[in-house]
N, C-alpha and C positions, 0 to 999 in steps of 0.2 A: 551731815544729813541725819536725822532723825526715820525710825521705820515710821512711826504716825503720820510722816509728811509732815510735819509744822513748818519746817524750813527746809529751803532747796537747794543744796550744792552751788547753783549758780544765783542765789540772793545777793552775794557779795558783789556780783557786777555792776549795782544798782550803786555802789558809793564809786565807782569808775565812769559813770554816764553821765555825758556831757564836758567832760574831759577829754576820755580818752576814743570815747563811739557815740555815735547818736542815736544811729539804728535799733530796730528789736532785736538783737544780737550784734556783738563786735565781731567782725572782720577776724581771718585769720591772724595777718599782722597786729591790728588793734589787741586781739586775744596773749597773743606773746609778747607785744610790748606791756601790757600789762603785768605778766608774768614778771617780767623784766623787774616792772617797777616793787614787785613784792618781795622778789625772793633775789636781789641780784648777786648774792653767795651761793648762792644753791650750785652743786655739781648740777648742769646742763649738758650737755653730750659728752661721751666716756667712749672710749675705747682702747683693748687690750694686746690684739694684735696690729702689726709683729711690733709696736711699741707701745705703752701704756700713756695715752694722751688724755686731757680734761679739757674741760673751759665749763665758763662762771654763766650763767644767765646774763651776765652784765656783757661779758666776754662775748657772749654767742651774738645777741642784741647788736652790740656794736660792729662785728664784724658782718653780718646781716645783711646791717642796712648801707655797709662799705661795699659789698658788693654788688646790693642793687642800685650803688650811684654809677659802678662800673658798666652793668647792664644798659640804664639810662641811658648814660655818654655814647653806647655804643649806637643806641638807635631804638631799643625798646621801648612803646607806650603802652598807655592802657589798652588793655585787651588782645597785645599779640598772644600770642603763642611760644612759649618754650619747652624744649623736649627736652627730659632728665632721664637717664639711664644709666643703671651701675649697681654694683654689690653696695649692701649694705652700709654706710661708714657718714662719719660728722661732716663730709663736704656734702654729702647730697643732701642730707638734712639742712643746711646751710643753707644751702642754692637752692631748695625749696620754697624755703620762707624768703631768702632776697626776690626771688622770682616773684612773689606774692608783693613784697614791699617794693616792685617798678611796677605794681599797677597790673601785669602782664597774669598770663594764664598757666600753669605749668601742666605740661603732657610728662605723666613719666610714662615709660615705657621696659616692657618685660624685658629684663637682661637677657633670658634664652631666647629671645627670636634672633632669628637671621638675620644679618644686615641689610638683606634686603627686604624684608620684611618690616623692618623698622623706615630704613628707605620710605616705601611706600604710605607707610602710618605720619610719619612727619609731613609729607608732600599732601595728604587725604586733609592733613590740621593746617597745613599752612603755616607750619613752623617756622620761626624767623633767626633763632639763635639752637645748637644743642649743646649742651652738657653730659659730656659720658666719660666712662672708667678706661683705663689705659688699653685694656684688651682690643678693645671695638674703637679707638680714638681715629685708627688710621683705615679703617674698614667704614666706616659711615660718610656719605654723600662724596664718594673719593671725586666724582664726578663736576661734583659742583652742581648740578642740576637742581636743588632745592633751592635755589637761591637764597642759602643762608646767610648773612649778617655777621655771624662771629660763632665761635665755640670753641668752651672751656673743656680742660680736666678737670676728671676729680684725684686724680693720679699726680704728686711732687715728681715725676719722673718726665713729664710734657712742660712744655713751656708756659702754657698757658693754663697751669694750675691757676684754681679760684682762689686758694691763698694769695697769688703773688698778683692777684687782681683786685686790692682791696681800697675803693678809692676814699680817701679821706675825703674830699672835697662834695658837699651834700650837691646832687642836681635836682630839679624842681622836676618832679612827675606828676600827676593826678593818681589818687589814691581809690584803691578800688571802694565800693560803699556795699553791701551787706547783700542785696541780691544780684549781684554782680557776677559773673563765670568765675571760679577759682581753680577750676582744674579738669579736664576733656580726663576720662578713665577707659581704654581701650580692652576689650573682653580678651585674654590670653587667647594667641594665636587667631587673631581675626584677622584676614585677607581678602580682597575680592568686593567685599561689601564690610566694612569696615562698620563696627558697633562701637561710637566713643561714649560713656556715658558725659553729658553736661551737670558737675557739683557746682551749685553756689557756695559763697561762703558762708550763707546764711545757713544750706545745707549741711556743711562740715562740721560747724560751729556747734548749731543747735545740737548737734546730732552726737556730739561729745558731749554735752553737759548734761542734756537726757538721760543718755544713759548711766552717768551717775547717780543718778533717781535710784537707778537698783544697785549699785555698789559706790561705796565709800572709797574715795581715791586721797592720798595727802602728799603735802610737798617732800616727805620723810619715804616716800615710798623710790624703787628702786626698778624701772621697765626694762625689760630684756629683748631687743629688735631683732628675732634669729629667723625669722620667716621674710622674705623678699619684701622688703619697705616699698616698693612703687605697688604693690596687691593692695586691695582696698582694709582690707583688713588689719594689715599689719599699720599701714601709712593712719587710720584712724585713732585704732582701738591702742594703739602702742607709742605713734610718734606725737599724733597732734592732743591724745589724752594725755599723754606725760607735760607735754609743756604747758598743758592747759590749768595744771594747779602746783606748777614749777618743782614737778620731780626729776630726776636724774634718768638720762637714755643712754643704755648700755649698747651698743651693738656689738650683734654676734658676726661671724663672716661664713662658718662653717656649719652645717646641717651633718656635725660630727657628734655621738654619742661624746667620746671622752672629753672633744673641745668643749662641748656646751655645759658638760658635769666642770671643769674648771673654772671657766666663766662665770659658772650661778656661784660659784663658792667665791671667788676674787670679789667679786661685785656686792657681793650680798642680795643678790638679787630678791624684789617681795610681789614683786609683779611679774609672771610668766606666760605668756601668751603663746600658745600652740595648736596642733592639731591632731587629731585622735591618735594616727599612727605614730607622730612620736610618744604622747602620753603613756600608749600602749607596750611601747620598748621598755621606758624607763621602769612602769610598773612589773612585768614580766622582769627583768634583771633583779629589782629587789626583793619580789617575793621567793624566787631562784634561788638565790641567797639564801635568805630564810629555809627554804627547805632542804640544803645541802648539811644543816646543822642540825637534822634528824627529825622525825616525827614530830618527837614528843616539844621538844621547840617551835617548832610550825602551831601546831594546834593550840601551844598556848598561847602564841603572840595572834592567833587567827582568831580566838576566843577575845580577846582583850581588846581587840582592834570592834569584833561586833558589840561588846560593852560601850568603847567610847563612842561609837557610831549611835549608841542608842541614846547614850547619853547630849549626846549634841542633837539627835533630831528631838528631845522630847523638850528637854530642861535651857536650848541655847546655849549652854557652854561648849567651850572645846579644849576638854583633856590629853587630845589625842598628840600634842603640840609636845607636850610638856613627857605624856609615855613613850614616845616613839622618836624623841630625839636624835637620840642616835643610829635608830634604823636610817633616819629622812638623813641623816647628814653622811649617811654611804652613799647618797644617788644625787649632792648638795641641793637638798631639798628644804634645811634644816630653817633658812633665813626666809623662805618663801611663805609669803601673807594669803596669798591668792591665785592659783592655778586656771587661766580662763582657754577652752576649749571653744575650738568655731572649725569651721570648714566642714563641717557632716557631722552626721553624729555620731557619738560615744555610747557603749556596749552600757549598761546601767549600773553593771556590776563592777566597772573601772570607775566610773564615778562615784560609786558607794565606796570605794575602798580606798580610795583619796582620801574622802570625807574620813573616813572612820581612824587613816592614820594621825589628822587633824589639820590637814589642808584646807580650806575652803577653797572646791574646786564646785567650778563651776562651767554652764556651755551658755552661749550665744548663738543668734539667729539672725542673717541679711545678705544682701546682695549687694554687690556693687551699685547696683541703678537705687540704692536708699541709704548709702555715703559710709558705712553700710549697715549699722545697728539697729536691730526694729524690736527687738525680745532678748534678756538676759535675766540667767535665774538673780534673784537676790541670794548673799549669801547667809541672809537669816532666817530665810524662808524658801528653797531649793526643792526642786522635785528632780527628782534622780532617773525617770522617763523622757522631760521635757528638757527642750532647746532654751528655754526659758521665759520669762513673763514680759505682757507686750508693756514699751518704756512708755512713759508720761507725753502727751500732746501725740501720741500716733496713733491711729485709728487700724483696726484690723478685722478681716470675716472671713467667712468660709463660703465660698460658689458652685454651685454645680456639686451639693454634698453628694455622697453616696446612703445607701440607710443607716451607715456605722456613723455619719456624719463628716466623714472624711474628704474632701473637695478642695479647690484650688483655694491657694492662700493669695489675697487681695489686701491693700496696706494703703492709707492715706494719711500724709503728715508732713512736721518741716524738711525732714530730712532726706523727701523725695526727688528724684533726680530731674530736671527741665526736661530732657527730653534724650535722644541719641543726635549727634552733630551731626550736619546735612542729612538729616536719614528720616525724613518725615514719614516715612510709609513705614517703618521701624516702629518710630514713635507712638503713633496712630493704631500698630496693634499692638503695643505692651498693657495701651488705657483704655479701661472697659469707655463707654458712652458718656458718664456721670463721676468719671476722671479717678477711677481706684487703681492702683496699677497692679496687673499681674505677674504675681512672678515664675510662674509654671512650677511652684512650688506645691506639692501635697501635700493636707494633715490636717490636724482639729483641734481648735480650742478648749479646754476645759471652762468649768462656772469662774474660777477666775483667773481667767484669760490668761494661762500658761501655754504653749502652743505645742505639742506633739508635730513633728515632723516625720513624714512615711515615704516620700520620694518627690523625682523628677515625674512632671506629668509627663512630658516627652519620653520618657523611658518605662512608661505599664505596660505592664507584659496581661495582656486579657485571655486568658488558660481556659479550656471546654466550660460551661455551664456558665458564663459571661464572667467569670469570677476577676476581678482587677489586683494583680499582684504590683508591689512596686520590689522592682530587685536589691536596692537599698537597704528594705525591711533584712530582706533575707542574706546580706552581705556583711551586715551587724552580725551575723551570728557566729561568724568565723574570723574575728578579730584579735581572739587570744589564743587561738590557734599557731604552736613556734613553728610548725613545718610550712607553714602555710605564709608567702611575704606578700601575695597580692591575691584577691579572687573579682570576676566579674561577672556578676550574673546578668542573663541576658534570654531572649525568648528566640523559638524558632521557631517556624511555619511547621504545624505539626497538621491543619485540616485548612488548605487552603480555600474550597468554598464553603466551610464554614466560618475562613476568618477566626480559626482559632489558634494559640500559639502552648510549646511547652516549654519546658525552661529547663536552661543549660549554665553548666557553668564552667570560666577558663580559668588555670591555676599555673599562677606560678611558685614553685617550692621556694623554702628560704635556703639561700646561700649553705648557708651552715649545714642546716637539713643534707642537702645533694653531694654536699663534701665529704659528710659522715658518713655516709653511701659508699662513696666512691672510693675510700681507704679497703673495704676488702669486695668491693663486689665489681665486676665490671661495668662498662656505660653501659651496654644494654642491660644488666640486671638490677642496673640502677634504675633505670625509663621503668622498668615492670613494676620494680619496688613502690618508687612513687607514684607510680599509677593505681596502683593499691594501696595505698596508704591514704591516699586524696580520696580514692574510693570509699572508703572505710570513714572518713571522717566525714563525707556527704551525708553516706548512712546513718550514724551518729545521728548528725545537725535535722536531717530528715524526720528523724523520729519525734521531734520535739516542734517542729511545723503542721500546721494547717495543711492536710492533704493537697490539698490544693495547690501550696505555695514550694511543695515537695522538688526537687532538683532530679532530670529526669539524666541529661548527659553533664559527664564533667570529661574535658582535655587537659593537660598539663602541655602547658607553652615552654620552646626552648630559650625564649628570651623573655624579659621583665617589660612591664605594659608601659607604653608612654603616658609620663605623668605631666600635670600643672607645676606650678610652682608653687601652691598650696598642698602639693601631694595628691593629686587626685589623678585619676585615672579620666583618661581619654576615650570616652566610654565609646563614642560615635567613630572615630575614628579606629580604634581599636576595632569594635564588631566587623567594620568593613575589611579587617584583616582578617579576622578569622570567623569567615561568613559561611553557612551550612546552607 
C-alpha cells in the first residue's frame, strides 16, 4: 500500500478472479485457499505450548478441507449451524475454516459461559454439530436434547479429536457465495433474549482488507492470538487478517505476564494485538525498571525517548527502534513491527510513549455488529487522542451532537452486520430509518475524519446544571495508577425530582498494593489505609477535571469486578451489586 492511495492492499485479488471467486469479494475459504496458493511454505499456525507444533499453509489447507469432508459425510449443508468453543489453539482455527469450506455457519461461542448457557445459545442457533475443548467436552448437551448430529474435540485426549477426523475422500457440498451467513457472533454473556450478530462473508472479508488501507500488513509478518479467538476482535483483526496475506498465527493460551514476554521473544512476534490493561502492565514494568537505575538514568532515557518521538511525529522516521533496543527487548518487545490496541481506549500518554520508544503503536475502533473494524489510526499519520481514522468504503456521522459536537456514532458500509438472528425487534432499533446503524457509541469526528471516542450512551451520567458526563472519559484518568487494578465510575441519584445524578466511584486495590499493606499493618489498618490512599488519588485526578465531571464518593470493593473476556468490566451488572 502506498500512503497516496495509488494502489490497494487488496488490488492483487483481481489476477485471482474468475479462478479462484466471482464475487465482489472472495469468500472466506476462497480468501485462504488463495493464500494457500501464494505462500504454501509460509509458517501458518504455530504453537508453543506444552509442545512446539507448526504447519505450512499447504499443511493447514489440506487438512481443512479433510475435515470438512468429515463434517459433510457426517450430515452438514449449506447453511447449518456449528458451534466452536475453546481456548485458543491450531484445531479451532482449523475447524473454523473446515466449518466454512462445508458450506455451514460457525457459532463460536465464549469459553467462560456456563454450560448451560451455552446449552441454551446452541438450541436459540439451532446447532447441528459442536466442537469444544476437553474441559466442557463432557458438560455440554449431556442430555441430548439439542439434537446434535455429531461432535468433535479440540483436545488429543477424547476420541473424537478433529485430527483423527481428517477424511481424505473429497464429498460434494455447495460452497457458500460472498453474501452468504459466515458466522452468528453472540454478545458475551447473553441469556433470556439472546443477541446473535449475523457476518456475511462478504462482511468479514471486506472488512479485513479495508482496513489495510490504514496499515501495511506482509507475509513476513508474525500475529500473536493471546486475547480469546471466538471475540470479534481477536478472531478478525488477528486470525482471519493473518491468513489473509499468509502470515504466521502464534497462539498464546495464557493472559500471563511472563508467558506472554516468552512467547513474543520465541516467536519473533511483529504483530501484537491487545488491550489497554495489558498495554498498561507491560509499559509500567519497563519504565519501573528504568527508574530503579537512578534519576539521573530515567531522565536521560526520558529525554531521548521525547527526541525520538519528535523526531518520528515531524520528519517520519523512527529512531526509536534502533536507541531503545535493548530497553524493548527486556519486556520482548524488540521484534515487534506494530502494537495495535482496541477494546477502550488508551490514556494518550501510553501511547505517546510507545511511539517514542519506536513502536508503531497504534488503537482501533468497532463492534461486533460491523465484523468489527470501522476506524484505525495509520501508522504514518496517528493521532495520539484518537481511536483512529474512519477505513476506506465506510461511511460514518455524528447524531444527536451536543454544542461540543459530541453525539452518537452512526456507520454505514460493507462490513455491516445483517441484522441480530431471529430478533427483528433488535434489529429494527439498532437502524435508524434510512438504514445507519447505531452503536450507542459517543464522540466526534475531526476535519479528517479521525474519531475521538468519550463513552457508552447508555452509561451518561447527567450531573446538576444538565451537564452530560461519560464515565469512561473519567476512568482514562486512573489507568497508570499501580495501587489502583480496577476503577468504575458510575452516577447516583443525588436530586431525584430534579432528575439529577452525582458521581461515584468503586475501587478495587491492586494485589500487590493490599499485600504491601498487610506485611506490617493489620486488615483493618489496612481497609483505612487504602481507603485513604484511593481518597487521596481521587483528589489528585479531581483537580485536573471539569468541575463538573469531579468524583464526589469513592468505596473500595473486597473483591475484583467481573470482567469480559476482552477485560472489561461488567459495568451493568456490577452497579446492580453495589447499588446506593
Amino acid at each position: 500500500m502506498s500512503a497516496a492511495g495509488k494502489t490497494k492492499p487488496w488490488d492483487f485479488l483481481q489476477a485471482f478472479k474468475g479462478e479462484f471467486f466471482t464475487g465482489e469479494w472472495p469468500t472466506v475459504p476462497e480468501m485462504f485457499s488463495i493464500s494457500a496458493k501464494r505462500y504454501p511454505e509460509n509458517r501458518c499456525f504455530t504453537v508453543y505450548e506444552p509442545d512446539e507444533k507448526m504447519m505450512t499453509y499447504e499443511q493447514t489447507h489440506e487438512n481443512v478441507i479433510r475435515f470438512s469432508n468429515a463434517l459433510v459425510k457426517k450430515g452438514i449443508k449449506k447453511g447449518d449451524r456449528v458451534a466452536l468453543t475453546g481456548k485458543n489453539s491450531p484445531e479451532w482455527a482449523l475447524s473454523y475454516l473446515a466449518i466454512l469450506y462445508a458450506g455451514a455457519v460457525v457459532v463460536p461461542l465464549d469459553y467462560q459461559l456456563k454450560p448451560e448457557e451455552m446449552d441454551y445459545l446452541m438450541g436459540f442457533a439451532e446447532v447441528k454439530i459442536l466442537i469444544v475443548d476437553e474441559e466442557k467436552y463432557d458438560l455440554l448437551d449431556t442430555e441430548g436434547t439439542l439434537g446434535l448430529i455429531g461432535k468433535y474435540s479440540l483436545s488429543p485426549k477424547h476420541a473424537d479429536y478433529v485430527y483423527d477426523h481428517l477424511d481424505k475422500t473429497y464429498k460434494k457440498r455447495t460452497m457458500p457465495e460472498t453474501d452468504d451467513l459466515a458466522a452468528i457472533m453472540f454478545t458475551s454473556g447473553t441469556t433470556g433474549n439472546p443477541k446473535g450478530v449475523m457476518l456475511t462473508h462478504k462482511n468479514l472479508v471486506s472488512d479485513c482488507y479495508l482496513s489495510q488501507g490504514n496499515m501495511t500488513l506482509y507475509p513476513t509478518d508474525v500475529f500473536y492470538a493471546l486475547l480469546p479467538i471466538h471475540h470479534s476482535y481477536t478472531m478478525l483483526a488477528v486470525f482471519i487478517e493473518s491468513i489473509s496475506v499468509g502470515a504466521e498465527l502464534v497462539f498464546g493460551k495464557k493472559i500471563v505476564v511472563k508467558q506472554i514476554l516468552k512467547e513474543l521473544k520465541m516467536a519473533k512476534v511483529t504483530m501484537f494485538l491487545g488491550v489497554p490493561v495489558l498495554f498498561n502492565k507491560l509499559l509500567k514494568g519497563l519504565m519501573n525498571g528504568i527508574r530503579e537505575k537512578g534519576i539521573v538514568v530515567y531522565g536521560l532515557i526520558r529525554f531521548l525517548m521525547m527526541i525520538s518521538g519528535l523526531i518520528k511525529k515531524v520528519f517520519k522516521v523512527n529512531p526509536g527502534k534502533k536507541m531503545f533496543y535493548s530497553i524493548l527487548a527486556k519486556i520482548s518487545l524488540e521484534n515487534i513491527r506494530i502494537c495495535i490496541c482496541g477494546g477502550g481506549p488508551l490514556p494518550a500518554s501510553t501511547f505517546k510513549m510507545y511511539n517514542e520508544l519506536g513502536i508503531d503503536f497504534v488503537q482501533g475502533y468497532g463492534l461486533t455488529e460491523t465484523s468489527p473494524i470501522v476506524t484505525l489510526n495509520p501508522t504514518y499519520a496517528y493521532k495520539e487522542a484518537s481511536v483512529g481514522k474512519v477505513i476506506e468504503q465506510t461511511q460514518m456521522k455524528i447524531i444527536d451532537a451536543d454544542e461540543r459536537g459530541i453525539g452518537e456514532i452512526v456507520i454505514k458500509g460493507p462490513m455491516v452486520m445483517q441484522g441480530y438472528y431471529h430478533n427483528e425487534e433488535a434489529t429494527k432499533e439498532i437502524f435508524t430509518e434510512d438504514g445507519w446503524l447505531k452503536t450507542g457509541d459517543v464522540g466526534y469526528l475531526d476535519d479528517d475524519m479521525y474519531l475521538m471516542l468519550t463513552g457508552r450512551k447508555k452509561s451518561l451520567i447527567v450531573t446538576e446544571g444538565g451537564k452530560n458526563v461519560f464515565p469512561e472519559e473519567i476512568e482514562d484518568e486512573f489507568q497508570l495508577y499501580d495501587e489502583i487494578e480496577q476503577i468504575l465510575v458510575l452516577g447516583y441519584v443525588k436530586d431525584a425530582k430534579n432528575k439529577t445524578e452525582g458521581i461515584r466511584a468503586l475501587v478495587y486495590p491492586a494485589d500487590a498494593y493490599k499485600d504491601g499493606l498487610l506485611k506490617d499493618h493489620s486488615e483493618e489498618e489496612t481497609l483505612r489505609a487504602m481507603q485513604s490512599r484511593m481518597e487521596e488519588i481521587i483528589a489528585e485526578v479531581n483537580k485536573r477535571l471539569m468541575p463538573y465531571k469531579r468524583i464526589e464518593r469513592v468505596r473500595v470493593i473486597p473483591e475484583a469486578m467481573e470482567m469480559t473476556s476482552t477485560k472489561k468490566i461488567k459495568r451493568y451488572k456490577v452497579a446492580q451489586l453495589y447499588q446506593e
